[in-house]
VOBA-1610 file (N, C-alpha, C; in pm, whole numbers, padded with zeros to 5 digits, always signed):
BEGIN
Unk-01904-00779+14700Unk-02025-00858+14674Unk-01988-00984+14596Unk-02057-01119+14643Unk-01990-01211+14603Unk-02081-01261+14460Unk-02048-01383+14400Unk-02105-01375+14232Unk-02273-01388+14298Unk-02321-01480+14355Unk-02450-01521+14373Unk-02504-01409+14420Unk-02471-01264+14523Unk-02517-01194+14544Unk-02551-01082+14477Unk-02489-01092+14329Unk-02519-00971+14236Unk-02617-01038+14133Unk-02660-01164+14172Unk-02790-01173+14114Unk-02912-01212+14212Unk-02889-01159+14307Unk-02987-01217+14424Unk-03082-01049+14448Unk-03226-01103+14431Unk-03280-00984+14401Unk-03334-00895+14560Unk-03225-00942+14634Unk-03216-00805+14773Unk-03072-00737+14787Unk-02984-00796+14662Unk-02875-00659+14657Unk-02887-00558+14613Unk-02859-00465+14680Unk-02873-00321+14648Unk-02750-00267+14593Unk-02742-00165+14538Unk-02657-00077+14427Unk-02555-00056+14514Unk-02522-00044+14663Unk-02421+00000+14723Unk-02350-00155+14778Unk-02388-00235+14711Unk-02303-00332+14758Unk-02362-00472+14896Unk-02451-00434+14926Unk-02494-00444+15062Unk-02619-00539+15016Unk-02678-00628+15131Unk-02831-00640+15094Unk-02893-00577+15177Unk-03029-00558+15099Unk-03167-00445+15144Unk-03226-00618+15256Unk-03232-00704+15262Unk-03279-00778+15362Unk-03152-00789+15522Unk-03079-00754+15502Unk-03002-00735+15594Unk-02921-00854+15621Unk-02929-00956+15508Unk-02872-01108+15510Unk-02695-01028+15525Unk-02628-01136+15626Unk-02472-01136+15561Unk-02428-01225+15507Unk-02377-01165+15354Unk-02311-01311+15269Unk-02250-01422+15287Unk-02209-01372+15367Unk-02114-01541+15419Unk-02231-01607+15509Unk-02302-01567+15580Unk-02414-01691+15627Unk-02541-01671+15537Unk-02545-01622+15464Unk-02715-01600+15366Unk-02758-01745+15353Unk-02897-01763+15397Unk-02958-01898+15432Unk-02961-01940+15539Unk-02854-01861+15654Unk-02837-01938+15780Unk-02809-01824+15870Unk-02824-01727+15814Unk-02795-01601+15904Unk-02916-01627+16072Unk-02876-01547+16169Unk-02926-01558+16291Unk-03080-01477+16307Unk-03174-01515+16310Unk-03316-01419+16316Unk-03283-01331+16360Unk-03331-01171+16286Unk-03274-01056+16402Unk-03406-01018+16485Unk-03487-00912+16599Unk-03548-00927+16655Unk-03714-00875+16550Unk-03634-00832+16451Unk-03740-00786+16304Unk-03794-00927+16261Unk-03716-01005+16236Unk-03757-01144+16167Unk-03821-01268+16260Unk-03838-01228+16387Unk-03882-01272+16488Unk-04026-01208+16519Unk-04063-01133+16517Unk-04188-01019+16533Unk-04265-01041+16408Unk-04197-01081+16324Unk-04251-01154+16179Unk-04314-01244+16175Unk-04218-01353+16228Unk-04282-01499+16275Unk-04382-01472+16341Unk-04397-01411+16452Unk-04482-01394+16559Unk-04624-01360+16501Unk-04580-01260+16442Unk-04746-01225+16327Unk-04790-01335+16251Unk-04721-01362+16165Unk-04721-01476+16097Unk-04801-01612+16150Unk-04750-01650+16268Unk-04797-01740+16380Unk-04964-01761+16364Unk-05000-01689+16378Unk-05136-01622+16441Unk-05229-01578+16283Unk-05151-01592+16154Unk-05253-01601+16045Unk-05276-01724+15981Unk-05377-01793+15967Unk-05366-01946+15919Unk-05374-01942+15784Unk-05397-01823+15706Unk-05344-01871+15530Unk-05389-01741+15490Unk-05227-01715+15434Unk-05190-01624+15354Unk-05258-01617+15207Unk-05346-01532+15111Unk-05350-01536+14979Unk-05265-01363+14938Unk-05232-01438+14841Unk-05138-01319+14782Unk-05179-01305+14614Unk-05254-01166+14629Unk-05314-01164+14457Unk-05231-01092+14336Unk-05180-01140+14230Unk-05082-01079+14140Unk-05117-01087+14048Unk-05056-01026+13945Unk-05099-01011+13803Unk-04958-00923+13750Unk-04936-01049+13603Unk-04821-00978+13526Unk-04874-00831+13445Unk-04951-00836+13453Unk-05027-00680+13364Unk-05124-00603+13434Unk-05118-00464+13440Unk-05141-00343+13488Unk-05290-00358+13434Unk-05400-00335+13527Unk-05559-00304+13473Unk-05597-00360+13436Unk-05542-00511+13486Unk-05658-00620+13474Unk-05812-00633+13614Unk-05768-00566+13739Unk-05848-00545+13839Unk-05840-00626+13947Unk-05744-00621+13966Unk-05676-00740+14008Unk-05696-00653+14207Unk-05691-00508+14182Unk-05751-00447+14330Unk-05890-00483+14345Unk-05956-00467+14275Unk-06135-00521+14319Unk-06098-00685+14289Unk-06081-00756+14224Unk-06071-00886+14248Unk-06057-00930+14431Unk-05905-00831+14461Unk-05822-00850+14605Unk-05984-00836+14683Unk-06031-00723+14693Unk-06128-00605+14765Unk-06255-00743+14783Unk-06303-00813+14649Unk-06409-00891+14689Unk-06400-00985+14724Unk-06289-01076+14721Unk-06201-01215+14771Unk-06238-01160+14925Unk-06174-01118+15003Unk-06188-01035+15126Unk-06344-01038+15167Unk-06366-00949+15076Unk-06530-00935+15164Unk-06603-01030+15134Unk-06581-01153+15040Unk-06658-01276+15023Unk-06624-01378+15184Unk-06482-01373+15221Unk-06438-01446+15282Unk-06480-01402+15472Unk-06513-01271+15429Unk-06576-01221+15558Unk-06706-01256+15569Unk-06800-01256+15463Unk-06890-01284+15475Unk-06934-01410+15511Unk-06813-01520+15493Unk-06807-01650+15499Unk-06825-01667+15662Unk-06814-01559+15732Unk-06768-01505+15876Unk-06633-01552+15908Unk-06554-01543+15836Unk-06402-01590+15858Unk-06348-01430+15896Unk-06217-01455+15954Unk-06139-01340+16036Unk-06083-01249+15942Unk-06052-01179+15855Unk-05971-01130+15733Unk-05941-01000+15754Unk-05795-01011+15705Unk-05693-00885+15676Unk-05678-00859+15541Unk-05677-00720+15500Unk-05677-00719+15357Unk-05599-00594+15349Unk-05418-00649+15284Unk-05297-00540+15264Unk-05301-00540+15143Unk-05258-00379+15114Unk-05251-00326+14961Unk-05111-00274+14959Unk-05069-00403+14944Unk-04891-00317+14859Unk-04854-00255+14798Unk-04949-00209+14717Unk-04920-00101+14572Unk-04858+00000+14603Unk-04759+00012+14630Unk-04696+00123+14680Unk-04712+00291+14574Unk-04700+00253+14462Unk-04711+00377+14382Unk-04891+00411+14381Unk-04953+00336+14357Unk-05121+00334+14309Unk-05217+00238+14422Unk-05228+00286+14538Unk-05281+00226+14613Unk-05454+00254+14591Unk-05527+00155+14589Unk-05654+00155+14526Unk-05795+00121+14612Unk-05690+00021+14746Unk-05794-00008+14794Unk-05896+00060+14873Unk-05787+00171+14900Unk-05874+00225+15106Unk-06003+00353+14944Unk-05981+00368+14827Unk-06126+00429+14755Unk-06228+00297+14746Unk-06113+00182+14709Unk-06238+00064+14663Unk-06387+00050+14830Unk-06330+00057+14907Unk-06380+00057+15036Unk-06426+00198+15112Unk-06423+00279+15033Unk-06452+00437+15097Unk-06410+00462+15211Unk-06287+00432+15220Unk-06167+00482+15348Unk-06073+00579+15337Unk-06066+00642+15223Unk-05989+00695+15129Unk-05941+00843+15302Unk-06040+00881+15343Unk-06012+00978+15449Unk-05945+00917+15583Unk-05964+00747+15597Unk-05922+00687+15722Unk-05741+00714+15735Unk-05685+00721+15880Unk-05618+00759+15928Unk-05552+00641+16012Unk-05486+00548+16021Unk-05462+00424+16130Unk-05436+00478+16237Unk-05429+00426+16396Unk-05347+00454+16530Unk-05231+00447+16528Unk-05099+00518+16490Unk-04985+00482+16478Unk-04890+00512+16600Unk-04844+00376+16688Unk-04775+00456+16812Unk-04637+00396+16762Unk-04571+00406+16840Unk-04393+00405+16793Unk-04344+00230+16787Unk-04444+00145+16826Unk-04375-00012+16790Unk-04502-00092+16730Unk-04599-00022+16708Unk-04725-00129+16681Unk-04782+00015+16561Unk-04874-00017+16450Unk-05002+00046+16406Unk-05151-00044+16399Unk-05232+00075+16448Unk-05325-00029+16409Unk-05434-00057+16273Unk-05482-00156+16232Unk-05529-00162+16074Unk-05654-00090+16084Unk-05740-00046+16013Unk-05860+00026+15964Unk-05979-00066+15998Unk-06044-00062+16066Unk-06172-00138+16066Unk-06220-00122+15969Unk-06240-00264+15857Unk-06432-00221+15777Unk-06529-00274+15826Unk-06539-00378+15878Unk-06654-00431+15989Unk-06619-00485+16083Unk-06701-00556+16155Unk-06640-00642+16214Unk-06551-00786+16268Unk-06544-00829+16114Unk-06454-00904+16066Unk-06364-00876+15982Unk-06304-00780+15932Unk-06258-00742+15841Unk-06205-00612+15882Unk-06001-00575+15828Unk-05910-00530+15843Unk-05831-00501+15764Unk-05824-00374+15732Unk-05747-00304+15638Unk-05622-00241+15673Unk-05503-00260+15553Unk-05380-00164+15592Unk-05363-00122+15452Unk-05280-00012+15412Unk-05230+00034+15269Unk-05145+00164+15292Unk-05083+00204+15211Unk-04981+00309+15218Unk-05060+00456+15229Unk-05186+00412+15147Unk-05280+00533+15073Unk-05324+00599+15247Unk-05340+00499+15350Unk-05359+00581+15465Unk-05279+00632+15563Unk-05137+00639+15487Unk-05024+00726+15549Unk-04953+00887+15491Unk-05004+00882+15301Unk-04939+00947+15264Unk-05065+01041+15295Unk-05028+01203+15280Unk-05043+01298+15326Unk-05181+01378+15267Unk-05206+01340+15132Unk-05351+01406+15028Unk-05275+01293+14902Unk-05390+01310+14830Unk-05398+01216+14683Unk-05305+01299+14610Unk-05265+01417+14592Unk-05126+01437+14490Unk-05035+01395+14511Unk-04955+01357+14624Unk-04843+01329+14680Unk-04794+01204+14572Unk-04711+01212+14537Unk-04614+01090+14452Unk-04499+01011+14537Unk-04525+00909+14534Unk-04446+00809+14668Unk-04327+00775+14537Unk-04183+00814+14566Unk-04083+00779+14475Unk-03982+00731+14577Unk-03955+00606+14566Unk-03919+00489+14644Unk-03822+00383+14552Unk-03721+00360+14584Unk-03664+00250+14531Unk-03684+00116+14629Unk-03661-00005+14571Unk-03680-00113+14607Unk-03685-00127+14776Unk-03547-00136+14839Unk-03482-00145+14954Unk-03607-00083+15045Unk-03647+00040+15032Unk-03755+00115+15134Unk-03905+00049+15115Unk-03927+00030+14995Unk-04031-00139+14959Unk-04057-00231+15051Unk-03919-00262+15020Unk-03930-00400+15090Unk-03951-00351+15247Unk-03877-00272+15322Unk-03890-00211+15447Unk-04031-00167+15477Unk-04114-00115+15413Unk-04248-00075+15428Unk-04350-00237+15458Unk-04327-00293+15323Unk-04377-00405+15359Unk-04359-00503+15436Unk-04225-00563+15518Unk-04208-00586+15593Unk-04235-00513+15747Unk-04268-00402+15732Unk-04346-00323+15856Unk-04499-00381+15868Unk-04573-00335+15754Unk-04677-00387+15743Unk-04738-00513+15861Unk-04628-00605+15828Unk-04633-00751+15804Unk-04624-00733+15981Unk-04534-00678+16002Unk-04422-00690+16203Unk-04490-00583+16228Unk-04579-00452+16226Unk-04609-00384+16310Unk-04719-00369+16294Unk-04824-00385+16202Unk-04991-00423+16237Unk-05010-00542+16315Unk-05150-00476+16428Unk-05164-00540+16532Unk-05275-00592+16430Unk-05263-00736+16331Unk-05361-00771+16276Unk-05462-00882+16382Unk-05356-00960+16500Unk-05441-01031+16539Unk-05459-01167+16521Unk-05526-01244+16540Unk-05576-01395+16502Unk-05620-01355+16384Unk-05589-01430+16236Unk-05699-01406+16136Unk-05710-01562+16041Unk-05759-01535+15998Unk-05803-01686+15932Unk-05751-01636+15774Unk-05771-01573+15706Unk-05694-01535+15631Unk-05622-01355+15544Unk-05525-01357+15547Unk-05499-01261+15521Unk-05471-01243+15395Unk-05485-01161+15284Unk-05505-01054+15142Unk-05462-01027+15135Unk-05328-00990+15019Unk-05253-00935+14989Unk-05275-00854+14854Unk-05279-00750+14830Unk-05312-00707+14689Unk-05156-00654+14649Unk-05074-00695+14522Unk-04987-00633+14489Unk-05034-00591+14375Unk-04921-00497+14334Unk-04928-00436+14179Unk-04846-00512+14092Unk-04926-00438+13999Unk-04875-00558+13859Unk-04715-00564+13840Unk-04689-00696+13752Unk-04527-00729+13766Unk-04487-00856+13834Unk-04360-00832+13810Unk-04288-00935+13907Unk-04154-00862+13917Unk-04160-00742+14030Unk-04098-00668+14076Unk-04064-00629+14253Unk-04048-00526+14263Unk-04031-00532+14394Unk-04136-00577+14505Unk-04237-00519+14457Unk-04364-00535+14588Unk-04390-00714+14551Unk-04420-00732+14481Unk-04488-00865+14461Unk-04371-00962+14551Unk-04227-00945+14523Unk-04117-01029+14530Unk-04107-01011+14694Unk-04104-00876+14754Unk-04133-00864+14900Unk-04220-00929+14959Unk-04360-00918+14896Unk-04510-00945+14957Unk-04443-01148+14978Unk-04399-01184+14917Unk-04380-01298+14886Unk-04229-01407+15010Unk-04144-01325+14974Unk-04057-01305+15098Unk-04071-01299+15231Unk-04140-01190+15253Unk-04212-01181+15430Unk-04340-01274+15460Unk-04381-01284+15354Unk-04514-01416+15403Unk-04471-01544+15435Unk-04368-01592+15299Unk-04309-01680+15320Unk-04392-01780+15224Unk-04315-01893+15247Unk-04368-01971+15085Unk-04493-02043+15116Unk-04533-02054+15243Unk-04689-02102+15219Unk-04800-02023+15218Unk-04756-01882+15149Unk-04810-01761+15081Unk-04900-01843+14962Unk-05007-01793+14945Unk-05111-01912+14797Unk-05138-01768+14723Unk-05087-01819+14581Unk-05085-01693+14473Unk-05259-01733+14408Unk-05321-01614+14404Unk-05419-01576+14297Unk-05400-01507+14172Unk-05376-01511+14040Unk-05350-01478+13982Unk-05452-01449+13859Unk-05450-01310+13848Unk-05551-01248+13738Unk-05491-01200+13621Unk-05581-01237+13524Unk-05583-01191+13389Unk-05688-01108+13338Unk-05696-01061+13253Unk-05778-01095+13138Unk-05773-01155+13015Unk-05901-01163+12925Unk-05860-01273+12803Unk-05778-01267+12697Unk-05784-01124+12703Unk-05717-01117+12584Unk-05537-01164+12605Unk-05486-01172+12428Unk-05346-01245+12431Unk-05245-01139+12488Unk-05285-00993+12482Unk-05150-00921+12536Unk-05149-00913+12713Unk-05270-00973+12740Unk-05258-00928+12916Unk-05216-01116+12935Unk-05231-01180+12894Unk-05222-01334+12913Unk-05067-01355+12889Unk-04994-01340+12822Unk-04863-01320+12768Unk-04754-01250+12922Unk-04833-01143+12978Unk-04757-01095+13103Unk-04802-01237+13209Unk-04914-01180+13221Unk-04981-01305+13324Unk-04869-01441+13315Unk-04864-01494+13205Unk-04760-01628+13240Unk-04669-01549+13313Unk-04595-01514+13336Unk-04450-01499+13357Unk-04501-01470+13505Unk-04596-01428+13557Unk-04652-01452+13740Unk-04637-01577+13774Unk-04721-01678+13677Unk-04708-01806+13714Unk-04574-01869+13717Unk-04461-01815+13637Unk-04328-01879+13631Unk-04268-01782+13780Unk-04280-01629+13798Unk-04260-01631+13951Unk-04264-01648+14050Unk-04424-01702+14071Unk-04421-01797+14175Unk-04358-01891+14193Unk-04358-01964+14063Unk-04261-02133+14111Unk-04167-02087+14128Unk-04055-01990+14064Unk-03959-01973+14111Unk-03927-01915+14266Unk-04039-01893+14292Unk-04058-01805+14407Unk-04068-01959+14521Unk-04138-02038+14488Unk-04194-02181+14571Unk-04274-02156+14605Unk-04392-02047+14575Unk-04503-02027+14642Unk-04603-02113+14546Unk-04731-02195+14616Unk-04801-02246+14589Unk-04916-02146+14507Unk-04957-02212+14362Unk-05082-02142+14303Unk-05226-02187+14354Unk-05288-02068+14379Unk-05441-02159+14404Unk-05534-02112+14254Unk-05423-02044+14153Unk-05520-02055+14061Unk-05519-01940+13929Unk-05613-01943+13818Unk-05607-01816+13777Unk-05719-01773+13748Unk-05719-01654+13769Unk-05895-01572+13745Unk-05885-01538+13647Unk-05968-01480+13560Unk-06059-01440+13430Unk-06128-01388+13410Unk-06072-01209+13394Unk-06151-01104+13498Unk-06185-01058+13303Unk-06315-00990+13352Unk-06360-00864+13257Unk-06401-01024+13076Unk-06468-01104+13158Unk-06449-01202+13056Unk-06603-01182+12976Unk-06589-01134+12925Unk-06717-01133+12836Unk-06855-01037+12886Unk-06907-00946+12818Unk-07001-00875+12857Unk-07135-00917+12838Unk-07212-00952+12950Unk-07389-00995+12990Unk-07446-00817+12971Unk-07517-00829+12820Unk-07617-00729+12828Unk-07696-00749+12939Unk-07736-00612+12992Unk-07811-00639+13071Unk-07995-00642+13016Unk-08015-00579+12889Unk-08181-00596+12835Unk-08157-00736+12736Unk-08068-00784+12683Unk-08118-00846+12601Unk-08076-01024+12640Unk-07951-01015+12772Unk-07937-01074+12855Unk-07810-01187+12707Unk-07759-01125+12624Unk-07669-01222+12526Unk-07553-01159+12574Unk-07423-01244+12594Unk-07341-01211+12604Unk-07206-01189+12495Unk-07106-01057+12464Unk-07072-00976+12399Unk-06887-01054+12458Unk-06816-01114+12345Unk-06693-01152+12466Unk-06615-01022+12368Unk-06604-00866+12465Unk-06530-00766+12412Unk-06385-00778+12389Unk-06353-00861+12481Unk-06184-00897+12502Unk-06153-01056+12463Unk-06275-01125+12392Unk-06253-01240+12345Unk-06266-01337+12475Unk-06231-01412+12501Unk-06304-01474+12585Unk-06204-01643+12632Unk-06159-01680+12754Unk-06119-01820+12741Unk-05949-01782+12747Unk-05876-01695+12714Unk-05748-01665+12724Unk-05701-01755+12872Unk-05740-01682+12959Unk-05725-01754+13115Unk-05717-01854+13144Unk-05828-01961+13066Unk-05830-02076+13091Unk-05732-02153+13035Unk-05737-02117+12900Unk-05616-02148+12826Unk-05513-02142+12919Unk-05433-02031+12991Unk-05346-02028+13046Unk-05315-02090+13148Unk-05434-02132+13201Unk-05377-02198+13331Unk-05392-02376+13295Unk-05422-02451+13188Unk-05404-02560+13133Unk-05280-02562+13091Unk-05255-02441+12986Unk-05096-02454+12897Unk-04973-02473+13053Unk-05010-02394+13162Unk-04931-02370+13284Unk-04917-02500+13363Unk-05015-02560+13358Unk-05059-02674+13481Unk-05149-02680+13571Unk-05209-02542+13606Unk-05238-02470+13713Unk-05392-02463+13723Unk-05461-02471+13837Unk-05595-02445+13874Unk-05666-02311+13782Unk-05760-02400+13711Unk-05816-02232+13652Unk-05965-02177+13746Unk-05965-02089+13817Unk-06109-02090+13906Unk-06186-02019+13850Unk-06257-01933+13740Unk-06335-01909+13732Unk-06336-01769+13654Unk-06402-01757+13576Unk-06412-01627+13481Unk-06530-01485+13556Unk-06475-01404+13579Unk-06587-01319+13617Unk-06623-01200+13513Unk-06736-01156+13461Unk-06809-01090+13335Unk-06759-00968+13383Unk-06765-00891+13258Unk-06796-00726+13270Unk-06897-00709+13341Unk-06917-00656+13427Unk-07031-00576+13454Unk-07035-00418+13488Unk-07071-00362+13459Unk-07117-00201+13472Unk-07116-00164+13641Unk-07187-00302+13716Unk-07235-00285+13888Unk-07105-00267+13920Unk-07002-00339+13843Unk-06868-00355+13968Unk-06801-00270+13949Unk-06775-00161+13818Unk-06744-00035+13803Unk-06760+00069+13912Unk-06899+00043+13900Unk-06962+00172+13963Unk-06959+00113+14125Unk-06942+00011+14175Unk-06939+00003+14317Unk-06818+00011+14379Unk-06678-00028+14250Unk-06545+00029+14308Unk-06521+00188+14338Unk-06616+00257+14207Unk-06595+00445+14232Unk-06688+00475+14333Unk-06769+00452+14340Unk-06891+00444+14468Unk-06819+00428+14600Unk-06695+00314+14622Unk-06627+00288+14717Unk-06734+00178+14847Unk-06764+00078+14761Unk-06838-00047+14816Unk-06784-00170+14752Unk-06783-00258+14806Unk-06739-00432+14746Unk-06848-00456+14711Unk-06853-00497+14592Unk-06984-00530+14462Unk-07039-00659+14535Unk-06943-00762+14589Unk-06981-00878+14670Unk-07070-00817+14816Unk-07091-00730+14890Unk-07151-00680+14979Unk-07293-00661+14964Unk-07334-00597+14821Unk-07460-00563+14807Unk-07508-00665+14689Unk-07409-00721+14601Unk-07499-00807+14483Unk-07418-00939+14468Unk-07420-00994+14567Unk-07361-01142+14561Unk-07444-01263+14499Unk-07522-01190+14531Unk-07668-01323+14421Unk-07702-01301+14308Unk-07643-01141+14230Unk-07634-01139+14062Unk-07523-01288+13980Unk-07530-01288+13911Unk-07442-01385+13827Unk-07286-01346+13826Unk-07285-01218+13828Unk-07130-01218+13845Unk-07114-01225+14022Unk-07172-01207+14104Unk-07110-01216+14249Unk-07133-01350+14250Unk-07193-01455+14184Unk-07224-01619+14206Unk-07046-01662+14130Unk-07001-01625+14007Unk-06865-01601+14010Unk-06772-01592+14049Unk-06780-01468+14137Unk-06706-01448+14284Unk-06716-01533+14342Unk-06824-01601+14370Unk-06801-01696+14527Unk-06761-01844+14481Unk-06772-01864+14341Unk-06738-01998+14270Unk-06540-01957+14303Unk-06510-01848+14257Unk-06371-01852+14253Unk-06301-01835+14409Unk-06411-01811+14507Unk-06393-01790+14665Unk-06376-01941+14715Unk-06445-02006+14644Unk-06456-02148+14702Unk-06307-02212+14749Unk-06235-02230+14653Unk-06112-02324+14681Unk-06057-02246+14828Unk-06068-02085+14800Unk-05940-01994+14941Unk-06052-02054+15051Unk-06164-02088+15083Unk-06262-02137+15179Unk-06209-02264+15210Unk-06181-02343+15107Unk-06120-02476+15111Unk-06007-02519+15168Unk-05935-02440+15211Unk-05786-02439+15260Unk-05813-02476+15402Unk-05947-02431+15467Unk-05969-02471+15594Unk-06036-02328+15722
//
């Protein structure tokens, strides 16, 4: 293994890379018929969003879940993948949790939720909810690059990416196979210990070359609902802060609310049934720019 390849984050422990690059042409290696079937998918989606977050339980899966169903509602075409390989969240956020895909030996197909709208995630392969998916990187990246080359997603106008928190394997894959005109969403919350991870997303993307469309500002302050004053539990403005101190588009703060709790365990997109409360007017303020792309 040569020096640049023992810091190149698709070498694997045996010497080898998990992308299948060979060192002596890495950058110029020959498409194999995997990285071609890629393109091909690829082809046929006109804009990638890819949602991340440096810190765990900011909500960054219902953020993914209502981006999606805002953008469907927009009547745009949408795919919505959940990389989370360990904690996959979405197919409960959507009450799919029992769905099953068509899987034949060169194609699968994604989950209908309506008729604009297309789901894939790991959660509808593994076997019952105890099962523990223990996976190192290399089979990661292989999963998600399946994802990407063997869902028959179709024409879509835009496709969703939900990763898990970090700037680790899934995020660094999700990012890789999309390719750099992949557009990062990036969630926080206000407070300073989830804002503190959060930067270091924004420094992986650039390092990554993927374009930011922004940062969200989730769980930002609580709207009683009788007395209608708002409570900032987690302090309030962290986000914004961050994406000024960064450079970066700040889109929009979305409140606590109790509805969006209970419509993720419920297994409904809070944007489906209450898009005209103040926090789904939120949502669609921070929907605006991914609408804007075209």
């Amino acid at each position: 293994m040569s020096n640049g390849c023992k810091s190149c984050p698709s070498a694997s422990a045996s010497g080898g890379c998990s992308s299948g690059q060979d060192p002596k042409n890495c950058g110029t290696k020959t498409p194999t018929p995997d990285d071609l079937k890629i393109a091909k998918t690829l082809g046929r989606i006109k804009h990638k969003i890819v949602v991340l977050s440096g810190k765990g339980g900011v909500g960054k899966s219902t953020v993914s879940a209502n981006i999606a169903m805002a953008l469907a509602q927009a009547g745009k075409q949408v795919g919505l993948l959940d990389v989370d390989i360990h904690g996959p969240s979405i197919p409960r956020l959507l009450s799919l949790t029992d769905a099953k895909p068509h899987v034949e030996p060169d194609h699968m197909e994604p989950i209908p939720y309506s008729s604009n709208l297309w789901v894939m995630s790991l959660g509808f392969l593994i076997p019952d909810k105890e099962t523990a998916v223990i996976w190192r990187g290399p089979m990661k990246l292989g999963l998600i690059r399946q994802f990407v080359r063997d869902v028959t997603w179709g024409d879509l106008d835009y496709l969703v990416t939900d990763c898990p928190p970090g700037t680790g394997d899934e995020p660094l894959a999700a990012l890789q196979t999309l390719g750099k005109e992949a557009h990062a969403v990036i969630v926080t919350t206000p407070q300073g210990v989830a804002v503190d991870d959060v930067r270091r997303s924004v420094t992986f993307c650039r390092q990554m070359g993927n374009p930011i469309l922004g940062i969200v500002e989730n769980m930002s302050g609580f709207v009683c609902p009788t007395c209608n004053t708002t409570h900032d539990i987690f302090n309030s403005g962290g986000g914004e802060a961050l994406a000024k101190e960064m450079g970066v588009p700040f889109l929009g703060r979305i409140p606590m609310d109790p509805e969006v709790v209970r419509s993720g365990d419920e297994g409904y997109p809070f944007m489906k049934v209450q898009g005209d409360t103040p926090t789904g007017q939120a949502l669609k303020k921070i929907v605006e720019p991914i609408l804007a792309l075209g």
